[in-house]
C-alpha positions in Angstrom: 9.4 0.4 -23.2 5.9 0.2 -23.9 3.6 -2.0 -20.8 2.8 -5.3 -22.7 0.9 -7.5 -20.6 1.9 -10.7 -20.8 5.9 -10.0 -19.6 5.3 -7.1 -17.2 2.5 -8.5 -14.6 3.4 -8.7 -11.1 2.7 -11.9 -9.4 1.3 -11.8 -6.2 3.0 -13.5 -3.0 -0.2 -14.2 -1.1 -1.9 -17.7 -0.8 -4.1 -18.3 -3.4 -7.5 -17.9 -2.4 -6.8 -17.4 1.4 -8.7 -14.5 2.6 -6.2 -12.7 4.5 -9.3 -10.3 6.4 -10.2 -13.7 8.9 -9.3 -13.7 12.3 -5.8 -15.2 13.1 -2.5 -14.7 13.3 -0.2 -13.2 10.7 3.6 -12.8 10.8 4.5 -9.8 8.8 8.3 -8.4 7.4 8.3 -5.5 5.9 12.0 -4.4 4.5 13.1 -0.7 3.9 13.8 0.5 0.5 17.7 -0.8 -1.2 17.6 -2.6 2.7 18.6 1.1 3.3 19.5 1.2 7.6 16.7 3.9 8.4 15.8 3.0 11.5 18.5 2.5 13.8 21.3 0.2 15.0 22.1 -2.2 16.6 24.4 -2.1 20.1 25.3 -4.8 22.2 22.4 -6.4 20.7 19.8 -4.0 21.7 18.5 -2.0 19.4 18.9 1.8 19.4 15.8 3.7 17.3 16.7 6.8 15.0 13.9 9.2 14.7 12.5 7.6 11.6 12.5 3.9 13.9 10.2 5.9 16.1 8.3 6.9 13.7 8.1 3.1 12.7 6.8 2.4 16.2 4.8 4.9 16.5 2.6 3.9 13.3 2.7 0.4 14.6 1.1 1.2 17.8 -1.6 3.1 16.6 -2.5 -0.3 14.0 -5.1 -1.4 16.8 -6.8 2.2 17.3 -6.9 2.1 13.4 -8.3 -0.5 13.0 -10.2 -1.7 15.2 -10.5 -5.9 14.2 -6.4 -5.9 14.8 -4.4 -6.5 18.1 -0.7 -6.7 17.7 1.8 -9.6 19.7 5.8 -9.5 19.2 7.1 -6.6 17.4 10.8 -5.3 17.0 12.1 -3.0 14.2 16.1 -3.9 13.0 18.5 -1.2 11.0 16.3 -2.0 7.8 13.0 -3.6 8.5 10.6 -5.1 10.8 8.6 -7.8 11.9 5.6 -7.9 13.7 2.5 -10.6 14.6 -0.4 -9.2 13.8 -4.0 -11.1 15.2 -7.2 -10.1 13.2 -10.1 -10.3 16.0 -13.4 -11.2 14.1 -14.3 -7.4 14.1 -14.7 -5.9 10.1 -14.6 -2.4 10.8 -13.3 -0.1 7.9 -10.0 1.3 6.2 -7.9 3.4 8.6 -8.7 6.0 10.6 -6.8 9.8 10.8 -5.0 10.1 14.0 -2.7 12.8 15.6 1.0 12.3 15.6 3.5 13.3 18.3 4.2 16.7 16.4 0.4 17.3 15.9 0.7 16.4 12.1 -2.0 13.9 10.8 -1.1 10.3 9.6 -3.5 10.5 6.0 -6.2 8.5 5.5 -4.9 5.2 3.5 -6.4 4.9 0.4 -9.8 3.5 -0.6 -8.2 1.6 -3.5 -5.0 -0.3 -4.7 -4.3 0.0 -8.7 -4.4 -4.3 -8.8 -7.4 -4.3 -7.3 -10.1 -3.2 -4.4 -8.9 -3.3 -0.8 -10.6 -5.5 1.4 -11.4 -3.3 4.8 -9.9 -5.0 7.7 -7.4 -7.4 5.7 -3.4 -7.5 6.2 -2.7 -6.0 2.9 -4.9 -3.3 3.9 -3.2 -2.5 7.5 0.1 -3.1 5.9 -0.5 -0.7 3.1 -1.7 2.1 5.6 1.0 1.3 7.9 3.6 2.1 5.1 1.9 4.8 3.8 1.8 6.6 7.1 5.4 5.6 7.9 6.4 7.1 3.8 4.4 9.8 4.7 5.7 11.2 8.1 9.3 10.0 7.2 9.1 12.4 4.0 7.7 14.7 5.4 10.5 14.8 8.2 12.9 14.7 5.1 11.5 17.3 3.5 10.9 15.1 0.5 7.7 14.1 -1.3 7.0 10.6 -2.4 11.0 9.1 -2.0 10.5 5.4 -1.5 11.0 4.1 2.5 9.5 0.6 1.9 10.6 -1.8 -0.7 7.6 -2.3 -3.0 6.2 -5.7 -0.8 6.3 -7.1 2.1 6.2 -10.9 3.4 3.8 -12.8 5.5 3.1 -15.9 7.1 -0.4 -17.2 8.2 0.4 -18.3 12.1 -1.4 -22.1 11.7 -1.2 -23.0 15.6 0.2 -22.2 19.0 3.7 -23.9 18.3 4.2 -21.6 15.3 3.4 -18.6 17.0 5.7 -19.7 20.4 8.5 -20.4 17.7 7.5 -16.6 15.5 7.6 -14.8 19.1 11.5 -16.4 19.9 12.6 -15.2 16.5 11.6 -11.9 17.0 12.4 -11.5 20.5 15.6 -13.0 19.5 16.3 -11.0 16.2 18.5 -8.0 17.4 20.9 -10.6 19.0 20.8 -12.3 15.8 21.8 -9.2 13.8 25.8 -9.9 13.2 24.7 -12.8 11.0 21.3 -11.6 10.0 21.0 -11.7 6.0 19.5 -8.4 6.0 22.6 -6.6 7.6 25.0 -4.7 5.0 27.9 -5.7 7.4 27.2 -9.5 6.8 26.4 -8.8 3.2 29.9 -7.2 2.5 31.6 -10.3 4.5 29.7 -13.0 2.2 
């Protein structure tokens, strides 16, 4: 089918007109590809990381020594995504940074630009896209693949407005592995629903 315009556009989740590079707080969930259980399990409601769930964290750690406006709160990665509060400090400083991984191997540089548009240094799409590009990347590269799909296409994200938010952001991730048996995203409760 040929691309016609006016029925295949993507619309865009964000706020409208919210610039998503000023300092706050930013609750992210990023979901794997077909909700696909890549990065673990879950066992007596702890969570038990596979290799590609350490890859995962590992990418998420380094988000602050990337870029250097970010500092990162509550964090936990399920069977088949992960959430994460992210705080932009009022320090605009670039697009993400090449780092060494555990094995030596580089994390690539994210890219300068985004085919809907130009990416705004410093801004959550920005640090999101890198951190699922290096996740794709090291993940295929453990595969053996080239360019297979880890991420679903998006990701969601709330603006944190004020203390109470955050408090109640930080219990529901704290609280998400314990959760899991009835969590939406499991296959297990899928099946039984």
């Amino acid at each position: 089918m040929k691309f016609d315009s006016s029925i295949h556009h993507r619309r865009s989740i964000r706020l409208k007109d919210f610039d998503y590079s000023q300092p706050g707080g930013y609750f992210i969930t990023i979901v794997t590809h077909q909700r696909e259980c890549l990065f673990g399990e879950i066992a007596n409601e702890e969570v038990i990381l596979s290799k590609f769930g350490q890859v995962a964290k590992q990418q998420w750690e380094k988000l602050p020594r990337r870029f250097h406006n970010v500092e990162l709160s509550a964090f936990v990665i399920m069977p088949n995504h992960i959430h994460g509060i992210i705080i932009i400090q009022d320090d605009r400083r670039g697009i993400a940074g090449n780092l060494q991984d555990f094995d030596e191997e580089t994390s690539r540089y994210a890219p300068t630009k985004q085919q809907f548009g130009k990416m705004v240094a410093g801004s959550i799409p920005t640090i999101v896209r890198s951190y699922k590009s290096a996740v794709s990347y090291r993940i295929n590269l453990m595969h053996g693949t080239r360019g297979a799909p880890v991420w679903q296409r998006n990701y969601y994200e709330h603006v944190i407005r004020n203390q109470s938010n955050l408090e109640q952001i930080y219990k529901y991730i704290q609280f998400n592995p314990i959760r899991w048996a009835k969590d939406e995203e499991n296959p297990e409760w899928q099946n039984h629903h």
